[in-house]
C-alpha atoms as one frame of an Amber mdcrd trajectory, in Angstrom:
protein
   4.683 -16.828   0.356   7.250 -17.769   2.629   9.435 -15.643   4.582  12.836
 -17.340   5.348  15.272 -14.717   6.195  15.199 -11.069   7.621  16.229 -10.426
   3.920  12.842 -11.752   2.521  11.498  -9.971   4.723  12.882  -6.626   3.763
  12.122  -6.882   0.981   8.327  -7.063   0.982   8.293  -3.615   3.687   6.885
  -0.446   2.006   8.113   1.609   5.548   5.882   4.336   5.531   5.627   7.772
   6.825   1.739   9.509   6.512   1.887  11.144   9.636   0.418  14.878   8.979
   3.304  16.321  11.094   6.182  14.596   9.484   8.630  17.131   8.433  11.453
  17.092   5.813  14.001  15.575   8.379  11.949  12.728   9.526  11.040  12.008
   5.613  14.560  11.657   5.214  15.106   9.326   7.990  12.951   6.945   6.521
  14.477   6.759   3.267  18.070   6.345   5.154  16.775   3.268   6.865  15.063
   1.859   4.004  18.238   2.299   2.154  20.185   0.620   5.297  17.630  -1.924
   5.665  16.562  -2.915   2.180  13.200  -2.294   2.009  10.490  -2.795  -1.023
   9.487   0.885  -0.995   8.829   4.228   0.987   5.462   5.738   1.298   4.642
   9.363   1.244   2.320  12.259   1.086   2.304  13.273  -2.568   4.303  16.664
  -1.297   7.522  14.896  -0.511   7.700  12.078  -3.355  10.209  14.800  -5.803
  12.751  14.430  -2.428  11.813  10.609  -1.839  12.713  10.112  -5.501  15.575
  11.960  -5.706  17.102  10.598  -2.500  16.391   6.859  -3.626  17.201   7.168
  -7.295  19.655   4.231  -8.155  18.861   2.669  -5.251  15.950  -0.727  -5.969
  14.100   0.967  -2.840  11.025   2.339  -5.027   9.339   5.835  -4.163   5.985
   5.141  -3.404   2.804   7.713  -2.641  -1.033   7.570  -1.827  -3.548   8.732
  -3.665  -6.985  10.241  -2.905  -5.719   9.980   0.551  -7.408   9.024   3.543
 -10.982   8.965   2.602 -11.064   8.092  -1.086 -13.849  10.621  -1.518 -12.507
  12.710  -4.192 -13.353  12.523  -7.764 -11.866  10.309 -10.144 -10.563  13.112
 -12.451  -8.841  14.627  -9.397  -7.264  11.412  -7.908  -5.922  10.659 -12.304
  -4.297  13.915 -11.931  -2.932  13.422  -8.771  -1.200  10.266 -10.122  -0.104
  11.907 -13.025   1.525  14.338 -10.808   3.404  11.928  -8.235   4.636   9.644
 -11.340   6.240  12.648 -13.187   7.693  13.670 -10.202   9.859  10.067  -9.695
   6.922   7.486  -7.616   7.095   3.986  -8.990   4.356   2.625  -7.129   0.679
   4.645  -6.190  -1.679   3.347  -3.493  -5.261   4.661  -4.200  -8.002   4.967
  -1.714 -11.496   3.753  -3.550 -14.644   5.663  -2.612 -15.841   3.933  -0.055
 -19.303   5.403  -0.107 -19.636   4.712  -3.768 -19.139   0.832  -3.614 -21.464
   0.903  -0.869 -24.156   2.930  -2.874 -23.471   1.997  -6.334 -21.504  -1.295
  -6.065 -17.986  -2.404  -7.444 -18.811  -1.086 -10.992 -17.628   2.418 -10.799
 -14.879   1.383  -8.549 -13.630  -0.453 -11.247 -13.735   2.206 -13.930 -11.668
   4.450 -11.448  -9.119   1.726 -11.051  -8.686   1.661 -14.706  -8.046   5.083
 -15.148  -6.159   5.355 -12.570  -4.027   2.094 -13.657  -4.090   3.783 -16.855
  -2.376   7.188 -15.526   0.304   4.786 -13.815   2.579   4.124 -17.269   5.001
   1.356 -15.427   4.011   2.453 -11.912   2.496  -0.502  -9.928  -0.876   0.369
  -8.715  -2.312  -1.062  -4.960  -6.053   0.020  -4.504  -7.152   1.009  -0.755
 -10.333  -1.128   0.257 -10.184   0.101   3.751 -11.493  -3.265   4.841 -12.727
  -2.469   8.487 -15.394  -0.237   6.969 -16.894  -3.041   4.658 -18.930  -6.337
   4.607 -16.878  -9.557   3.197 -19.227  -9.413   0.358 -17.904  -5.832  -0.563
 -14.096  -6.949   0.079 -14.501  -9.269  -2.626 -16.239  -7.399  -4.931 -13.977
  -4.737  -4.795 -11.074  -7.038  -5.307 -12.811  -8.549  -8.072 -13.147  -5.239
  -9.504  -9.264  -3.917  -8.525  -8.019  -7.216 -10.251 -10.142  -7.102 -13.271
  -8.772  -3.287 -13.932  -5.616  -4.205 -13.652  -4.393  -3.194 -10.487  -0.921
  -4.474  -9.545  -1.996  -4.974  -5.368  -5.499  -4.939  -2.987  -4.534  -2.931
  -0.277  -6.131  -3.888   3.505  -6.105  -0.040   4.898  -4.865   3.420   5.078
  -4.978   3.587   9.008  -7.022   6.828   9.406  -9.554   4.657  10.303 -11.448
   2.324  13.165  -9.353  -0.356  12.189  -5.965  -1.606  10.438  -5.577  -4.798
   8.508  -6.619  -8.129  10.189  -6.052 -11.965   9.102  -8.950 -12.451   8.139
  -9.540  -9.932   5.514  -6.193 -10.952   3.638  -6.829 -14.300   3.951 -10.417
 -13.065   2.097  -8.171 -10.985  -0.356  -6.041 -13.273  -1.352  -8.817 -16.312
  -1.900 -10.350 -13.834  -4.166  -7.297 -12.503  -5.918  -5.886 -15.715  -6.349
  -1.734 -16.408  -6.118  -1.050 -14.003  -9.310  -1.500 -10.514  -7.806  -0.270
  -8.746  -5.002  -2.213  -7.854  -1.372  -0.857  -5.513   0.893  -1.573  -5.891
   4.426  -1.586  -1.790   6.296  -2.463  -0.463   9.327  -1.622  -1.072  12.549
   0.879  -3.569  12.052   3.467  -3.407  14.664   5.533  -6.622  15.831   7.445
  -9.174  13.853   4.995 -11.576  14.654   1.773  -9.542  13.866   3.581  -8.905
  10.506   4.144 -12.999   9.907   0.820 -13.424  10.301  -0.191 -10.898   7.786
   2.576 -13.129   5.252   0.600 -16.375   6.648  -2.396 -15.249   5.940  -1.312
 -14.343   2.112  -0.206 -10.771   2.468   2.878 -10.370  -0.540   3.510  -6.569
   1.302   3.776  -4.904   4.659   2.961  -1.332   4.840   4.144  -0.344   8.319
   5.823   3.093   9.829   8.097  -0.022  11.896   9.762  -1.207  10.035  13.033
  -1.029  11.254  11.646  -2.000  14.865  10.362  -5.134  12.724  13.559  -6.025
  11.170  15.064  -5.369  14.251  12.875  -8.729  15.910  13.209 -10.496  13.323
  17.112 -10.690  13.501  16.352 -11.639  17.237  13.730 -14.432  16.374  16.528
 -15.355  13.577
């Protein structure tokens, strides 16, 4: 896709907060400046998506929260009632961490029944499934992708950045040869410059997930 404006830009930011010390206040910043700024979405902790909600409702900034969050590792029935929790409670969109260990033991084929029920649970929330890239081979990334697509997932996700490593150009530009143009990729982790994001959008990335986004927005209006 191509970015053109600070606008387009905006508008593909999910600015996100995950910190484990974030507190009320600073939850509430973020949802000021993604009002101010425009943004796709704000991403939470499941515990503050009934106040995301509420503060964005009417707004077309959605409420977003993980799922199964950082390590993917509980069970499926868990993470479905998880997002049958955060969608009652207001989140149009759920990013789900897959069980790492599982793909790596037991291949894509469970991974993809989770996605299903999970995508199931969503009603008309978008899903985006959590590869956590830096922890598997390119022959797992696209298996899993394979898998997230063929489920129905809205998005493949790059990372949750509790790990090693964040997204890199080279596994969206593996994501989205797999995916093909039709569904979303989400580049995540450790994205933090203007240009380090346009290279995540070069590389095929449809979404940013990044706790700068202002800082972003802010460089791009420079570089404008």
């Amino acid at each position: 896709m191509a970015i053109t404006s600070s606008t387009a830009l905006a508008a593909i930011i999910d600015h996100t907060i995950l910190r484990p010390d974030a507190t009320e206040a600073d939850v509430e910043q973020f949802c000021a400046e993604a009002l101010q700024w425009n943004f796709a979405a704000v991403c939470v902790n499941p515990l503050y998506v009934p106040r995301v909600a509420a503060t964005l409702r009417g707004s077309a900034v959605r409420a977003c929260s993980v799922v199964g969050f950082p390590l993917g590792a509980a069970p499926t029935v868990l993470k479905r009632h998880e997002v049958e929790w955060v969608v009652a409670e207001g989140a149009a969109e759920v990013d789900m961490v897959i069980s790492i260990g599982t793909l790596k033991s037991a291949g894509a084929g469970p991974i993809g029944e989770e996605v299903a029920t999970l995508k199931a649970a969503c009603g008309d929330a978008r899903l985006k499934v959590i590869l956590e890239t830096a922890l598997l081979t390119d022959e797992e990334i696209v298996a899993a992708s394979l898998a997230a697509k063929a489920a129905g997932a809205d998005f493949v996700k790059t990372s949750t950045a509790f790990t090693q490593k964040g997204a890199t150009v080279e596994a969206v530009a593996l994501m989205r040869r797999t995916v093909g143009p039709e569904m979303g990729v989400k580049a995540s982790g450790g994205i933090r410059s203007f240009a380090e994001a346009m290279a995540m959008v070069a590389a095929g990335a449809s979404r940013v997930g990044t706790s700068r986004g202002v800082a972003l927005m802010r460089e791009a209006l420079f570089e404008g």
